[in-house]
C-alpha positions in Angstrom: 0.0 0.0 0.0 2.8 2.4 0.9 4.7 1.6 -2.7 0.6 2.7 -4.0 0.8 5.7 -2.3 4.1 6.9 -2.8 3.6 6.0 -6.6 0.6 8.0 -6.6 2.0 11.0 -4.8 5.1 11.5 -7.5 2.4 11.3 -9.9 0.5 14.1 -8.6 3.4 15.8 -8.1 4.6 15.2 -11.6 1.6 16.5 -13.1 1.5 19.6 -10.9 5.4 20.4 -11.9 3.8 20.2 -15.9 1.0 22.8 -14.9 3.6 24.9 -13.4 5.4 24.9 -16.8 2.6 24.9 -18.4 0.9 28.4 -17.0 4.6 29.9 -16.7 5.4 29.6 -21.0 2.1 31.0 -21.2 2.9 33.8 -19.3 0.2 33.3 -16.7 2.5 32.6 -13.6 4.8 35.0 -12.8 7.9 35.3 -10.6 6.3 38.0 -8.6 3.2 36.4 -7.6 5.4 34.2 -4.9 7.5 37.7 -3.5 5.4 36.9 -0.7 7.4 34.2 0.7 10.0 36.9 2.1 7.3 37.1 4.5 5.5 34.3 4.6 8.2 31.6 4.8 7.3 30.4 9.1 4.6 28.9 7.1 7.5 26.1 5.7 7.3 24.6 9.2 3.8 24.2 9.8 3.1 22.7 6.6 6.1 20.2 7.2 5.0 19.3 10.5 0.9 18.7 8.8 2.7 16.4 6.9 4.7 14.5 9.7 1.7 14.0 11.8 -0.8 13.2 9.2 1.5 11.7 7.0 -0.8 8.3 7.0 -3.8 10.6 4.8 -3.8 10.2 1.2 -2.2 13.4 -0.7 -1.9 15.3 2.6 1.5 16.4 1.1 0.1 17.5 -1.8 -3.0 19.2 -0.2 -0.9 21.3 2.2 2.1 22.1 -0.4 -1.0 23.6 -2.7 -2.4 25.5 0.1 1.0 26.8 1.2 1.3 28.4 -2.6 -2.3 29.3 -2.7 -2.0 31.5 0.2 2.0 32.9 -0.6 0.3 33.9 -4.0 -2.8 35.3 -2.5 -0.8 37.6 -0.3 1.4 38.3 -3.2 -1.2 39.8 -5.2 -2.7 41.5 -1.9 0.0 43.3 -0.7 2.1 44.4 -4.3 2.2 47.6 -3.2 4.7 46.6 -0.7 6.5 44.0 -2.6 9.9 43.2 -1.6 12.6 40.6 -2.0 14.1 41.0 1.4 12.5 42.3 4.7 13.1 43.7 7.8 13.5 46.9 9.5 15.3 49.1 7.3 18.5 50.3 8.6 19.0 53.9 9.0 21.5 55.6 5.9 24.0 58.0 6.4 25.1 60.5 3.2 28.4 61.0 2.0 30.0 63.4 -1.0 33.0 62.9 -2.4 34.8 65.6 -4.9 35.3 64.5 -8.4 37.0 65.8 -11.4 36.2 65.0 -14.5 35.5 61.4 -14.8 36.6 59.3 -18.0 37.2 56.2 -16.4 35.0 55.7 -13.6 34.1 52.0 -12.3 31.7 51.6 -9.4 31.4 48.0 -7.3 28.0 46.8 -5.2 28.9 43.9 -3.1 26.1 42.9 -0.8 24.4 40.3 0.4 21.0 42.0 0.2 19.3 45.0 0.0 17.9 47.8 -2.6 20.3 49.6 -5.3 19.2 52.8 -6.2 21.7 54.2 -9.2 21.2 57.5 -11.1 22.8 60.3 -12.0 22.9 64.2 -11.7 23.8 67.7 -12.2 26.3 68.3 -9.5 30.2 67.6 -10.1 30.6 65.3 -7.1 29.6 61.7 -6.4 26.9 61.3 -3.9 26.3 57.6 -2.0 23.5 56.8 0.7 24.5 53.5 2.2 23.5 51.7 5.4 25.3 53.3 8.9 25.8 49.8 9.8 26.9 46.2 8.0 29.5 47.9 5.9 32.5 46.5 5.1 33.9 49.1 3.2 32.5 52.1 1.4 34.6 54.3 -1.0 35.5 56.9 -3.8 39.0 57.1 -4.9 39.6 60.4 -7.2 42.7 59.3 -8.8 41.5 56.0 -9.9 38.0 57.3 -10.0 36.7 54.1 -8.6 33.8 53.9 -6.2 33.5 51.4 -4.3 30.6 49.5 -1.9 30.6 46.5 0.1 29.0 44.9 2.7 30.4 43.1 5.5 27.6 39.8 4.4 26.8 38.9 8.0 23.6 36.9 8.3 22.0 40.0 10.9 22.1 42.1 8.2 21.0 40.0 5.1 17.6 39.8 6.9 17.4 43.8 7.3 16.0 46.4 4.3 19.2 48.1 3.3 19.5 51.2 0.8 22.0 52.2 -1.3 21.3 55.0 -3.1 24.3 56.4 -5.2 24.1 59.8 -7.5 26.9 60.2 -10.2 27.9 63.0 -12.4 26.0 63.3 -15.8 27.6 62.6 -18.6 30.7 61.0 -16.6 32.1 57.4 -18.1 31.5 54.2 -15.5 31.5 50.7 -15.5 29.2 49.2 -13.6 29.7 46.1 -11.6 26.7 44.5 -9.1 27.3 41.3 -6.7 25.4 40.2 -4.5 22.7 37.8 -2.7 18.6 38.9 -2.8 18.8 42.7 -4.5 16.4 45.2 -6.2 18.1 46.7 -8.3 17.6 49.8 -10.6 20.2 51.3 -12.4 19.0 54.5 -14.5 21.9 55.4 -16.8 20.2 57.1 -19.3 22.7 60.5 -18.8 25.6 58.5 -18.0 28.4 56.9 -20.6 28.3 53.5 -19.9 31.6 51.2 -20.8 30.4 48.1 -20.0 29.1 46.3 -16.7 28.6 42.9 -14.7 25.3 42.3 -12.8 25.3 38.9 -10.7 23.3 38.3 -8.0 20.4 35.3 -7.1 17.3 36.9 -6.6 15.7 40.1 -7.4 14.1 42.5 -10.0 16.5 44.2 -12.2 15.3 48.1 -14.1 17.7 49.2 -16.4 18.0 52.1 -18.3 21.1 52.3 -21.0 22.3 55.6 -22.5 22.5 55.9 -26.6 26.6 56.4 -25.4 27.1 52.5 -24.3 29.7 50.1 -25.9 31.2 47.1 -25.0 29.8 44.0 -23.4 27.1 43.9 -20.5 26.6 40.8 -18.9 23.5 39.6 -16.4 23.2 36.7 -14.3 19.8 36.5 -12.2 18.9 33.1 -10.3 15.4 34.6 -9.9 13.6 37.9 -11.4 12.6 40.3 -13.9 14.5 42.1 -15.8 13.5 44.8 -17.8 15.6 47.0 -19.9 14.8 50.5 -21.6 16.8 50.6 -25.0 17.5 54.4 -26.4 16.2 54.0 -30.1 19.8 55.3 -31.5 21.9 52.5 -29.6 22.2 49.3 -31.3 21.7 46.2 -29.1 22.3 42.4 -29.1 21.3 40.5 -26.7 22.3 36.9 -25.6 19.3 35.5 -23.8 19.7 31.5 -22.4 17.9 30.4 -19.2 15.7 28.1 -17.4 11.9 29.0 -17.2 12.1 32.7 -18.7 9.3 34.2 -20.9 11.1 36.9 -23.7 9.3 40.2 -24.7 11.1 42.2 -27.5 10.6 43.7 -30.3 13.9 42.6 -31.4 14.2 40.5 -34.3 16.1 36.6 -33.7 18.9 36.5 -35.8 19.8 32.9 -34.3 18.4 30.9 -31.5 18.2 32.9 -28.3 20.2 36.0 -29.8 18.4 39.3 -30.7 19.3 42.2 -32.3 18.1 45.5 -32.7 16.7 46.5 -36.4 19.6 49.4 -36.2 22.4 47.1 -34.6 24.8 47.1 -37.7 24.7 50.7 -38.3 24.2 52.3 -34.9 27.3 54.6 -33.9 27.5 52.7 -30.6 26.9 49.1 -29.8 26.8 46.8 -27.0 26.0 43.0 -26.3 24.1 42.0 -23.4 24.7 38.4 -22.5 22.0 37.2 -20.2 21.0 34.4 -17.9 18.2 34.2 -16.2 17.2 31.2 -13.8 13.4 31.6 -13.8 12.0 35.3 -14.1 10.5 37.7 -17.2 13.0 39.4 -19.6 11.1 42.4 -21.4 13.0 45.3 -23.5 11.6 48.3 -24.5 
């Protein structure tokens, strides 16, 4: 009877996984309708111990793992308003300003474990960072090398805390951009910027990003679990490398080859760049 059961269970489960799929290439299930486990995730234990004590019921495992999702999605939808990867009390940010001459060969690093990166620029001729006053490992902007640097110290106190990092950069200053890091929201408006190239790595989160028309060179994004959306000038000529798990692709891009995109001006455009992406499970939309 057990052998029945268990047979019977993987079954179920097997078809579920196939729904799943299923609703997910049709673009019906989304990424952020489980956000809500941040919050939600004491639940884990209460369904595990349902199915412990009542493990001799038929598809108790089953029933309890759908009403577990039912209920993280529910909220989801409930509270989007207030969606967030991490959660927390948000740790209080401090401001700095640094001089800065002109800057041709600016590079800028996020390291952290969690939190929200804010990135945009303005009209002031100094660089401008809000970080956390607490968790850092090291936070600073070197003139002569014009590199700016972030990092956080990745204790497990903080990754469970809402941490800011807001950072405002000289317009029309040159920067590569480099992003590392654990569960991050990330938005990166560069539109007034000059953008070299950049590295964006982290495991779960949304990505925004907004390119310049002066961007060259290679950009590469690696998401475990997200959305990413990127706002394309209509002068800059884009390619993108797109390969993944479970990832729905919005473009208007045409395919030139399986799973690479260009843009209808990409051969001409004065300025170029590839973006080489990989996305675990998430949405990839450019626009």
């Amino acid at each position: 009877m057990s052998k029945e059961k268990n047979a019977s269970s993987i079954g179920v489960l097997i078809i579920l996984i196939g729904i799943v799929i299923l609703l997910y290439n049709l673009d019906i299930l989304k990424v952020t309708m489980f956000w809500g486990i941040v919050r939600l995730w004491p639940l884990l234990f209460i369904v595990i111990g349902l199915n412990i004590i009542f493990k001799k019921i038929r598809y108790m495992n089953v029933i309890t793992w759908l009403a577990f999702f039912g209920i993280v999605i529910g909220y989801s939808y409930l509270n989007m308003d207030d969606m967030t990867w991490y959660f927390g009390d948000d740790i209080p940010v401090v401001t700095f300003e640094e001089a800065a001459t002109e800057i041709e060969d600016g590079s800028i690093t996020f390291d952290m474990s969690a939190g929200s990166i804010s990135l945009e620029s303005h009209n002031q001729t100094n660089v401008i960072y809000e970080i956390p006053e607490s968790h850092m490992e090291k936070h600073s902007y070197d003139d002569a090398t014009e590199t700016l640097t972030l990092r956080s110290n990745h204790d497990n106190f903080g990754f469970f805390q809402s941490s800011r990092y807001n950072v405002y950069l000289p317009e029309h200053s040159t920067w590569y951009i480099d992003v590392d890091g654990g569960v991050l929201s990330v938005d990166l408006k560069l539109e007034d910027l000059i953008v070299t190239g950049g590295k964006i790595d982290y495991g779960v989160g949304d990505l925004s990003l907004s390119l310049p028309e002066s961007t060259d060179g290679l950009i590469t994004i690696d998401v475990g679990i997200g959305d990413v959306l990127i706002d394309v000038p209509d002068d800059l000529g884009v390619k993108i490398i797109s390969k993944g798990g479970l990832v729905s692709f919005e473009s208007d891009f045409k395919e030139v080859s399986d799973k690479v995109y260009e843009s209808l001006n990409y051969k001409d455009a004065k300025h170029q760049v590839e973006i080489q992406m990989d996305v675990g499970i998430g949405s990839i939309e450019i626009k």
